[in-house]
C-alpha positions as CSV (number, residue, x, y, z in Angstrom):
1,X,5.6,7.7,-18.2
2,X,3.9,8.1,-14.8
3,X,1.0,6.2,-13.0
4,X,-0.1,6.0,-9.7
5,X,-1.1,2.6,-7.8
6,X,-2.6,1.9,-4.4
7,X,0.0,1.3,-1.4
8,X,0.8,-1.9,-0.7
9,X,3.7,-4.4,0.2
10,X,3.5,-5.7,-3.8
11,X,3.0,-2.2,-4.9
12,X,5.9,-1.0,-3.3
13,X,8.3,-3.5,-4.9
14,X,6.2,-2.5,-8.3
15,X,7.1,1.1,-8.0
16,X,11.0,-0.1,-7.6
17,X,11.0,-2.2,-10.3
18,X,9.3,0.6,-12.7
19,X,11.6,3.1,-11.5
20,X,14.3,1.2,-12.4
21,X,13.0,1.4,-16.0
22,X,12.4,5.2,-16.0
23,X,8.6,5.1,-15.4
24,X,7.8,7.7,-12.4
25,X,5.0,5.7,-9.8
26,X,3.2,7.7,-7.0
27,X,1.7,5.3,-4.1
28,X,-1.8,6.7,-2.6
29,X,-2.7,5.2,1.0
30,X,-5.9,2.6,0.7
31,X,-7.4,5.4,2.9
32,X,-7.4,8.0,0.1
33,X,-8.3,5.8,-2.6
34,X,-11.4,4.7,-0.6
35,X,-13.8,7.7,-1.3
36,X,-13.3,7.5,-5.0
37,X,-14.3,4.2,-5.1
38,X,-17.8,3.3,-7.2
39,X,-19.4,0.9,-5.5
40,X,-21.7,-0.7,-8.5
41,X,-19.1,-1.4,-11.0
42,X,-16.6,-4.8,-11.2
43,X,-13.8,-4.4,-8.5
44,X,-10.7,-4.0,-10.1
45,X,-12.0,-1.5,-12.9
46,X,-13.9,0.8,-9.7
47,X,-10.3,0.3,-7.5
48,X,-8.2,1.5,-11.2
49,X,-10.4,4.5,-11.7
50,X,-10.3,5.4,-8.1
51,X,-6.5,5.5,-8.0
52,X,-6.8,7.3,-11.5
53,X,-8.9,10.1,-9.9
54,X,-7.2,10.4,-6.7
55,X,-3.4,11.1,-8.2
56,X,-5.2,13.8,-10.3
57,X,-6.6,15.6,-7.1
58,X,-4.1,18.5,-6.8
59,X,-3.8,18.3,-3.0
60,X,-3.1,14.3,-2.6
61,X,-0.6,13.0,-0.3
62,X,1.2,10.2,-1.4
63,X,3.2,7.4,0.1
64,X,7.3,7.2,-0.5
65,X,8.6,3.8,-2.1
66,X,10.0,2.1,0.8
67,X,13.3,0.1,-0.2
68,X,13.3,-3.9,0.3
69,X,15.7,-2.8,3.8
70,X,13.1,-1.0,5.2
71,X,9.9,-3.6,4.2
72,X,11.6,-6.0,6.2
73,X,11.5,-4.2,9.5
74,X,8.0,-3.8,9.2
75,X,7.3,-7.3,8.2
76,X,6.6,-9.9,10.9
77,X,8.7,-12.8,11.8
78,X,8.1,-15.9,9.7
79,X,5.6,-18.1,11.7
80,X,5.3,-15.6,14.2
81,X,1.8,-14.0,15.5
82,X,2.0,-12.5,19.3
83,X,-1.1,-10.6,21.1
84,X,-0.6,-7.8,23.6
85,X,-0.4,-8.7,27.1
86,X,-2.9,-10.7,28.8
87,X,-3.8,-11.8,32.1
88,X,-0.8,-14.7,31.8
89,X,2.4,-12.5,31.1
90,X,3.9,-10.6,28.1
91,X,2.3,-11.2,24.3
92,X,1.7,-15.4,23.9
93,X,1.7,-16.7,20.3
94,X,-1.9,-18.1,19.6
C-alpha cells in the first residue's frame, strides 16, 4: 500500500515506521500541498485531500525520508535559540 503525507519532522519518522511495515510513503513539501488546499472546508479533511491531489499530479517532487541521524543535525540544541549578529557581537540567546 502507498500514501503520501505532508513533510514534516513527525511525518518523517511516520514514513520510517510504515516502511518498516512494507507500506511505500511519498513526503510532499508544505509548499506544494499549499495550492491544493480548499479554503472553506474543516482543516484536516481540506489539508488530507490536498496531499491526496498533489501525489496524483504526475510532475510532483517529493521529499526523501530523512533517517533519525540526519533529523538531528537539523534540529536545534535543547534550550537553545540564538539571533544573527547584532550591534553587541556574534548571535546572543534572547
Amino acid at each position: 500500500m502507498s500514501g503520501g503525507l505532508e513533510a514534516c519532522a513527525g511525518a518523517h519518522y511516520w514514513a520510517r515506521e510504515l516502511g518498516k511495515q512494507g507500506h511505500e510513503v511519498w513526503l510532499i513539501s508544505p509548499q506544494f500541498v499549499k495550492p491544493y488546499v480548499k479554503e472553506e472546508q474543516e482543516r484536516r479533511a481540506s489539508d488530507a485531500e490536498a496531499v491526496c491531489e498533489a501525489v496524483g499530479r504526475p510532475n510532483m517532487r517529493f521529499v526523501p525520508v530523512k533517517s533519525p541521524e540526519q533529523q538531528d543535525v537539523l534540529a536545534p540544541a535543547p534550550g537553545a535559540q540564538w539571533i544573527g549578529e547584532g550591534a553587541d557581537g556574534p548571535g546572543q540567546p534572547w
